[in-house]
Backbone bond lengths (Angstrom), bond angles and torsions (degrees), N, CA, C in turn:
res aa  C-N    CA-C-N  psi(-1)  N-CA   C-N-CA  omega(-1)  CA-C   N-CA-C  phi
1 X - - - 1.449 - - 1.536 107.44 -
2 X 1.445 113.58 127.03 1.736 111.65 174.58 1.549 94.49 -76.73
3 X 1.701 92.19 176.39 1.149 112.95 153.46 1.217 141.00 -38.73
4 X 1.157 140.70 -31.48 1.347 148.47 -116.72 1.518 67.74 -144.79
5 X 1.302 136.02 -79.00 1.513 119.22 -154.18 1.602 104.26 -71.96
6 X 0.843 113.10 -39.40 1.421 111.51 167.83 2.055 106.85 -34.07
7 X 1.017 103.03 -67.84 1.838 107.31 175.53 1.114 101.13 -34.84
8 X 1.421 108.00 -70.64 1.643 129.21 -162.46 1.846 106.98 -34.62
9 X 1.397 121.51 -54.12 1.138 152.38 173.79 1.599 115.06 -71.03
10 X 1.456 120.52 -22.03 1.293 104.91 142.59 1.382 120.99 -97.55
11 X 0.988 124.41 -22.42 1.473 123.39 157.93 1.796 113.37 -26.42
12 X 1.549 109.53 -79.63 1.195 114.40 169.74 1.376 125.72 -27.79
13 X 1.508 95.50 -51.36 2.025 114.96 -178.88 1.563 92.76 -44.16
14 X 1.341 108.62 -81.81 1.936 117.85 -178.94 1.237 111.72 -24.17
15 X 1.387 127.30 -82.12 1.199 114.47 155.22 1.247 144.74 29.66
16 X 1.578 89.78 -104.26 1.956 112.40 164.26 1.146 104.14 -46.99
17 X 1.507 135.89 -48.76 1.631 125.00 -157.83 0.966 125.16 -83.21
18 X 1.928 97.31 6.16 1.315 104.04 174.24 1.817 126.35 -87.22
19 X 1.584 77.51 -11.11 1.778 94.88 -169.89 1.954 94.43 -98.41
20 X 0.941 133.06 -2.71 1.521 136.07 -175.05 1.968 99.86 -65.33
21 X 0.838 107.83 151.02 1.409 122.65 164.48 1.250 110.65 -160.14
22 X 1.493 103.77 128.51 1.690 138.84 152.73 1.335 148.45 -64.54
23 X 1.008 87.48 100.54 1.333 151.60 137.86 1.548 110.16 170.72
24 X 1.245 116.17 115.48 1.379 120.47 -172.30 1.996 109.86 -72.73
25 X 1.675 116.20 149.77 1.322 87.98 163.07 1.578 128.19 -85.80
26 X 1.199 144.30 -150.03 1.734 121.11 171.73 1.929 76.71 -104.36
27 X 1.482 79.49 155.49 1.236 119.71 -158.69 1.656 119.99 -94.81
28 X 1.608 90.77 -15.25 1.678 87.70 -164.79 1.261 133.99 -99.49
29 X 1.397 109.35 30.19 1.934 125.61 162.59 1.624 97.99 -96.57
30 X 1.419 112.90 3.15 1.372 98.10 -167.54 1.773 102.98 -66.96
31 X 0.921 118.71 129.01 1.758 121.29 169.92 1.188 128.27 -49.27
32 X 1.627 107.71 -33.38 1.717 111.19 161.25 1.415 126.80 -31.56
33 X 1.367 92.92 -44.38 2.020 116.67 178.78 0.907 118.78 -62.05
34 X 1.520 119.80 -38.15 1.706 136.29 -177.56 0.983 121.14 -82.42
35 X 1.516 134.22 -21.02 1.007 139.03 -146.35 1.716 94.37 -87.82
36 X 1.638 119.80 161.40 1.379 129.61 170.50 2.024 102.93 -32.56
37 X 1.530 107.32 149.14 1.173 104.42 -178.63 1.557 115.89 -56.37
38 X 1.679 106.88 -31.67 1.585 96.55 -179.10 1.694 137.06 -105.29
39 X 1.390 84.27 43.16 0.981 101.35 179.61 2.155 114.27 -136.21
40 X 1.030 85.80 -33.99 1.846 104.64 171.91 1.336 113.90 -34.17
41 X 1.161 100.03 157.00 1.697 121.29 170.30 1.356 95.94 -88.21
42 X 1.403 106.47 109.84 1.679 137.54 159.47 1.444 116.44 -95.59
43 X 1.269 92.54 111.22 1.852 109.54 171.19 2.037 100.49 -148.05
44 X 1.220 86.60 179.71 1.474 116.15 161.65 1.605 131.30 -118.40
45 X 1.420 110.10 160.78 1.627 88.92 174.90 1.406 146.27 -88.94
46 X 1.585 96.33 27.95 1.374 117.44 145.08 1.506 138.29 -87.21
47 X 1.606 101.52 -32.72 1.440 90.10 171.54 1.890 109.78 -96.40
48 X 1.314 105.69 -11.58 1.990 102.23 151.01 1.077 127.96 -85.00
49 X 1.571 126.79 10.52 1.593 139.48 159.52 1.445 107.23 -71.36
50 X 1.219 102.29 -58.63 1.872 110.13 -176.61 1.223 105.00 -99.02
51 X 1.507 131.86 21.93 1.610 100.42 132.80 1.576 99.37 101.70
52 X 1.715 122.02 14.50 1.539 128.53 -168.73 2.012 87.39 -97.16
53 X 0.835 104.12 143.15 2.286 105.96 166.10 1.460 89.81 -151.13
54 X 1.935 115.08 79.23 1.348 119.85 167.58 1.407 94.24 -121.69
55 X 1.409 111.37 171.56 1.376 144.04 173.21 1.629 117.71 -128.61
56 X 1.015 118.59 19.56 1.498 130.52 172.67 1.405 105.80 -97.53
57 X 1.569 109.70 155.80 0.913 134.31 -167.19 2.268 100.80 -63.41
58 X 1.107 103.15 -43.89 1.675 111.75 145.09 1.654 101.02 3.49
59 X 1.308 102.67 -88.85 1.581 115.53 -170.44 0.996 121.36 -48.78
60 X 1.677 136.22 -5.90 0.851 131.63 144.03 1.999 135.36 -70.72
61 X 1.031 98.69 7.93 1.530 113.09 179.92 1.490 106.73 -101.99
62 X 1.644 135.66 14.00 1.290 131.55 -171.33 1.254 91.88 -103.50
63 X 1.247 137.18 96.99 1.353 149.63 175.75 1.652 92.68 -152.07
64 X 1.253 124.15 99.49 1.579 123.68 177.79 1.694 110.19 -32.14
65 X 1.184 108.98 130.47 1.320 110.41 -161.03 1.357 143.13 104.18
66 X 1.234 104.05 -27.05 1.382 112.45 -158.01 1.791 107.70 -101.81
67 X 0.913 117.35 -27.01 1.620 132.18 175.57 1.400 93.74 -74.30
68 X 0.843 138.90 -84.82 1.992 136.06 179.66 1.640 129.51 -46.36
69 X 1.374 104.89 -13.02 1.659 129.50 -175.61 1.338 94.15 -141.37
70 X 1.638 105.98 118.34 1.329 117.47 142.59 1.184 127.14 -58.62
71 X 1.631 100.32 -56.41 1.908 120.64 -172.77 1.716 101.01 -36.22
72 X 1.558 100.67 -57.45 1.210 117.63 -145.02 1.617 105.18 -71.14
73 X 1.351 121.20 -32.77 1.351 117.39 164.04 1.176 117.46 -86.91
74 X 1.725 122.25 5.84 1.859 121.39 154.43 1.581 121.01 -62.18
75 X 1.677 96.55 -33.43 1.307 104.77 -162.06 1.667 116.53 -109.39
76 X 1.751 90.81 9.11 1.714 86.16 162.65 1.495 132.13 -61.47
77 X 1.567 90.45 151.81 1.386 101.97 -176.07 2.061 111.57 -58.83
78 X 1.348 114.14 116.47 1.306 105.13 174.98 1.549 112.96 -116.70
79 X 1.490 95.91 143.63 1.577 121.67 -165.53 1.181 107.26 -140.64
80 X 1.783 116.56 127.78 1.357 102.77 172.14 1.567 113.05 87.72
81 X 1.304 106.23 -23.00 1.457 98.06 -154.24 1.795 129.86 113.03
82 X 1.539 90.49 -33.87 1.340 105.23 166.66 1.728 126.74 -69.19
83 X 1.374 115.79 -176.86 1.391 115.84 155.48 1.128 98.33 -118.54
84 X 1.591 109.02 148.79 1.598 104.61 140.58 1.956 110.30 -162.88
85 X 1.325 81.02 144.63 1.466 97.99 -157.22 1.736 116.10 -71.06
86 X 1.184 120.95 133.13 1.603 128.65 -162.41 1.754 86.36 -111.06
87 X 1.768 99.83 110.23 1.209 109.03 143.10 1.682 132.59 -103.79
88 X 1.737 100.93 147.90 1.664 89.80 -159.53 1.544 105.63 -84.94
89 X 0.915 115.70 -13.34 1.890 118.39 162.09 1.233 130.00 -142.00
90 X 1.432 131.59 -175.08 1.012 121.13 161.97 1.763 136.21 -62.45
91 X 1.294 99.93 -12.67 1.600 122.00 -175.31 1.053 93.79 -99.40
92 X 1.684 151.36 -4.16 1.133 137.02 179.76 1.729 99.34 -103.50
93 X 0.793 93.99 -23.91 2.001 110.74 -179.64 1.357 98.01 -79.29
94 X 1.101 127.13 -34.26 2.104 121.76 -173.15 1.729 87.99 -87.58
95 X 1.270 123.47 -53.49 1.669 105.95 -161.22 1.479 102.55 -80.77
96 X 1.703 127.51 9.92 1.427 112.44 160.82 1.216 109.14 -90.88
97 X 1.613 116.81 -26.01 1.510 119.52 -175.71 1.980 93.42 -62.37
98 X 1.099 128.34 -66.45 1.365 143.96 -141.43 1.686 82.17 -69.64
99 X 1.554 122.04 -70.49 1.884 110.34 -162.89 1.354 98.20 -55.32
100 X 1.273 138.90 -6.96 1.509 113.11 -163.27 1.631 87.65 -95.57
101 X 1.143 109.77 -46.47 1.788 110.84 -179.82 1.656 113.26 -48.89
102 X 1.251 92.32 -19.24 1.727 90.91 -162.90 1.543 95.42 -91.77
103 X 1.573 125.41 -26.11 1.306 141.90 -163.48 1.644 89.67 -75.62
104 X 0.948 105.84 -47.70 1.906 121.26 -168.08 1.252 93.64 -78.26
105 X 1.484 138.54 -1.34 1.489 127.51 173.50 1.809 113.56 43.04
106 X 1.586 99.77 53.06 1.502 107.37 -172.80 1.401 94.92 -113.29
107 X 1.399 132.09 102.54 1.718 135.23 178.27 1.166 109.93 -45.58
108 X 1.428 134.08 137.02 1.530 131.52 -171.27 1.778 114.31 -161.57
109 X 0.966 125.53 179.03 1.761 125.03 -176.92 1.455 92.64 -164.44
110 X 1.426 89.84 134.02 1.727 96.36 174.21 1.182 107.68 -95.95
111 X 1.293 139.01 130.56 1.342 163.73 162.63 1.562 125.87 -49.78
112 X 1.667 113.20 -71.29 1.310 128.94 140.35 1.653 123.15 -147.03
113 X 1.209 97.49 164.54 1.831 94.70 164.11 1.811 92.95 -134.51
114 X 1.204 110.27 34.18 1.731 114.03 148.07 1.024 120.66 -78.41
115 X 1.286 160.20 -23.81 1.809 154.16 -113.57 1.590 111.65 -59.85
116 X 1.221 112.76 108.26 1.402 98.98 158.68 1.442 122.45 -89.62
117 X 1.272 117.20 102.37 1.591 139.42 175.13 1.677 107.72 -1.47
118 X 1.622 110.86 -45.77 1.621 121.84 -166.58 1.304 91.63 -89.01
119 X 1.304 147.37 -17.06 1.401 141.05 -176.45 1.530 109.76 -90.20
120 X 1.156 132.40 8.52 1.502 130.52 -124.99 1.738 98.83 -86.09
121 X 1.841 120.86 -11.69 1.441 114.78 -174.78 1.092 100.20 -122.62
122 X 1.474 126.30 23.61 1.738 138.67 177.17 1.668 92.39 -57.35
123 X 1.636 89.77 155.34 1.607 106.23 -174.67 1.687 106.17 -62.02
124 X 1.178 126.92 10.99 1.651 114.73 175.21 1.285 100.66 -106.74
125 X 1.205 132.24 31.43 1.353 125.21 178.40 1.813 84.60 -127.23
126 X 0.995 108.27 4.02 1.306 101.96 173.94 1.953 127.65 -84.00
127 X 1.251 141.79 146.62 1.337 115.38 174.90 1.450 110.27 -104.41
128 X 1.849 111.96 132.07 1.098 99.94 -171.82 1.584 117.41 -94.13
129 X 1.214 117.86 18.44 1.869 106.83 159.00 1.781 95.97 -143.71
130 X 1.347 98.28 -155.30 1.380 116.89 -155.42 1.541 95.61 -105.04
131 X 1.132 140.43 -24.52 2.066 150.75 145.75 0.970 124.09 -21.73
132 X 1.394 108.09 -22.00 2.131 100.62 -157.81 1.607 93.20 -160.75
133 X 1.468 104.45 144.94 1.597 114.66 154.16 1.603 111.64 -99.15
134 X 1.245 104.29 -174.88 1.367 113.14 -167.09 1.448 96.62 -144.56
135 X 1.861 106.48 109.78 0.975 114.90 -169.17 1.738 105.63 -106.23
136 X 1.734 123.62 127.53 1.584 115.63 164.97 1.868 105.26 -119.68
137 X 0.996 78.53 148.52 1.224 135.39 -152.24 1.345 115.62 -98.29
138 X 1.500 137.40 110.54 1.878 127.61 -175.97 1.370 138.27 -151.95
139 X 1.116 173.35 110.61 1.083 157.01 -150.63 1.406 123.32 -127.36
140 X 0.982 136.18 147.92 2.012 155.91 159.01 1.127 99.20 -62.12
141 X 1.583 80.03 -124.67 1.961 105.01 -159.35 1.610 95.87 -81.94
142 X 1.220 112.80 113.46 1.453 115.27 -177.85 2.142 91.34 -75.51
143 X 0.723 159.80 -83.87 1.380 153.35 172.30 1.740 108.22 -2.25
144 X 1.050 108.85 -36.92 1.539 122.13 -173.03 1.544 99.05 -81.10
145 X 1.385 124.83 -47.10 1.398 129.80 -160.13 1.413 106.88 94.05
146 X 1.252 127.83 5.27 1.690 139.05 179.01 1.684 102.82 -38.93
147 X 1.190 113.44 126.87 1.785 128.65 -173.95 1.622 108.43 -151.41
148 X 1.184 111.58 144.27 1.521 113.95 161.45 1.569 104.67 -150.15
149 X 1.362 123.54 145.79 1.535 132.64 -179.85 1.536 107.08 -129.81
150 X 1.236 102.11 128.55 1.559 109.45 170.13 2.030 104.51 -123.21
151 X 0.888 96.02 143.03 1.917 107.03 162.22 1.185 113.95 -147.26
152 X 1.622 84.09 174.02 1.712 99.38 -165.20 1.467 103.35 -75.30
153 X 1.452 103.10 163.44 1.781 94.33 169.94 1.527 98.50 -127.16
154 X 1.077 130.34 -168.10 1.778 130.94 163.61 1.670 118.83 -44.49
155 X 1.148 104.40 -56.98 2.053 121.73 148.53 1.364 124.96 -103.78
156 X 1.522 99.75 96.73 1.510 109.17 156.31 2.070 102.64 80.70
157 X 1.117 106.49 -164.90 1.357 123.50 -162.76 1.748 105.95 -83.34
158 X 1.300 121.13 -164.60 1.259 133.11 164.53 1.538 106.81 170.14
159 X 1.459 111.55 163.95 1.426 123.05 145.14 1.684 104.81 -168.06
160 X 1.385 84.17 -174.74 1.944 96.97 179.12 1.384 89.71 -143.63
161 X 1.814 98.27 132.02 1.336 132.17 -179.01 1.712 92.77 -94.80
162 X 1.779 119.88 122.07 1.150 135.22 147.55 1.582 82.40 89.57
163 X 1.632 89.93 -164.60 1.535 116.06 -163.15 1.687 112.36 -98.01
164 X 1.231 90.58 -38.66 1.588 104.48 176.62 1.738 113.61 -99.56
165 X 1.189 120.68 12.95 1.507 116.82 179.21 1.551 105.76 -84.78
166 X 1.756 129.29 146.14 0.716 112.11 146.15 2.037 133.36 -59.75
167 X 1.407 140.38 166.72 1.495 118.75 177.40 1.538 105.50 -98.24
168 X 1.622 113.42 144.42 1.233 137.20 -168.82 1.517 107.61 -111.10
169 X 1.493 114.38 120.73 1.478 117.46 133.31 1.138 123.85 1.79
170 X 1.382 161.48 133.01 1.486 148.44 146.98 1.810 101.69 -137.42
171 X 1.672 111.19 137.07 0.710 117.28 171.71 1.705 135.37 -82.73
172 X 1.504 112.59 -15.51 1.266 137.16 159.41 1.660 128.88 -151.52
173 X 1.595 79.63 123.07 1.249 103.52 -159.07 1.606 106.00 -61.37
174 X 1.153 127.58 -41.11 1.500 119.52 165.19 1.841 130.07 -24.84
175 X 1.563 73.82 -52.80 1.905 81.83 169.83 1.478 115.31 -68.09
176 X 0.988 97.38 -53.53 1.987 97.05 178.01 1.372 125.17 -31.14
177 X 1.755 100.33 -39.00 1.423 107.78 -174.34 1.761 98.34 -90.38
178 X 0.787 121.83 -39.37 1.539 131.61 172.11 1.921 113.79 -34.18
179 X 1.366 96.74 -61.42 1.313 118.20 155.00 1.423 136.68 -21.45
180 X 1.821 94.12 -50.76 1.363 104.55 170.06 1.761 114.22 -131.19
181 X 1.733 97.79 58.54 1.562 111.06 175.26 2.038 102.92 38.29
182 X 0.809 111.38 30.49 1.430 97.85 158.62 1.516 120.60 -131.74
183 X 1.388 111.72 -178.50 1.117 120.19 -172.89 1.644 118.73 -131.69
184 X 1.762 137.40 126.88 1.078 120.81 -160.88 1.553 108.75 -79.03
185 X 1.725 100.58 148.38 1.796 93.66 -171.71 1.253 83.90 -120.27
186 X 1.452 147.17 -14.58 1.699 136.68 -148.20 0.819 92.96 -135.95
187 X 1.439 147.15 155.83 1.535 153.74 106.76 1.801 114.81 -101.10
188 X 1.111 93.55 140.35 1.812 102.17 -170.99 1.833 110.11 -142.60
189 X 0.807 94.39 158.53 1.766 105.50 175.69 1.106 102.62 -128.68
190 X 1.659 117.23 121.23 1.267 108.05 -165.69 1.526 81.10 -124.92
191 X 1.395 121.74 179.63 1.435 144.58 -128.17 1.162 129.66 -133.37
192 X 1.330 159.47 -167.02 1.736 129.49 127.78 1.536 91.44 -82.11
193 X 1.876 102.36 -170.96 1.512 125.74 -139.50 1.723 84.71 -95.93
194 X 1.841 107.46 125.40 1.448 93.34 -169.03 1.848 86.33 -102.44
């Protein structure tokens, strides 16, 4: 992907995040999901964390980082054919999550980037009005680019595992991340589009 489509494709992103509203409902009777593989609503559970339900080529830029940095999604690690993006810590993984949000002009407050693992369904993972979800945030093998995102919805939690999963309900969020070898480092309350 050049430059230029790269813009083009956050352009679009901006856009959409302008039409998002918070508190999302969960998402996963939506039929888009169900539908034959080639035809489905393809995302990850980053761009169904914050609230994106596109099918453009767009959706391929939800790799934390990569929507706010061009460079940085030039110089992903590719495997397979794929990309995937090598962050060198955990603080390099929260300020790709945060510029891309800020790039997407999506209003937000960070909560913590403390988590203690055993606290993981404590009342701050909770949202306290009807304005904002509450998005966490986690990572694995930082070499790998390993990520998983869960948020709140109107009832209770959610996420979507991979690209092709429909997104699931989950009742604890610990497991979710467990699920996918990571661990949450961020929690945020994000906003409508200021």
């Amino acid at each position: 992907m050049d430059i230029q489509k790269h813009n083009n494709y956050v352009q679009e992103l901006i856009s959409n995040s302008k039409k998002i509203n918070y508190p999302q409902e969960f998402d996963g009777t939506n039929p888009l999901y169900l539908l034959p593989i080639y035809e489905r609503l393809i995302n990850n559970c980053y761009c169904y964390s914050l609230g994106f339900k596109i099918s453009s080529p767009a959706c391929k830029l939800f790799r934390p980082g990569w929507i706010s940095n061009y460079s940085f999604y030039e110089s992903s690690l590719k495997e397979n054919g794929c990309l995937f993006p090598r962050y060198e810590s955990k603080e390099k993984f929260i300020s790709a999550v945060l510029n891309d949000i800020e790039k997407l002009k999506i209003a937000y407050e960070i909560i913590t980037t403390e988590i203690d693992i055993n606290k993981v369904n404590s009342s701050y993972f909770q949202s306290s009005d009807n304005q904002s979800t509450i998005l966490v945030a986690g990572t694995g093998n930082l070499e790998k680019g390993e990520f998983h995102f869960v948020r709140s919805d109107l009832k209770g939690f959610s996420h979507k595992l991979g690209w092709y999963y429909p997104p699931e309900q989950i009742d604890n969020i610990e497991d979710a991340f467990e699920q996918c070898n990571c661990e949450p480092c961020l929690v945020l309350r994000l906003k409508n589009y200021k």
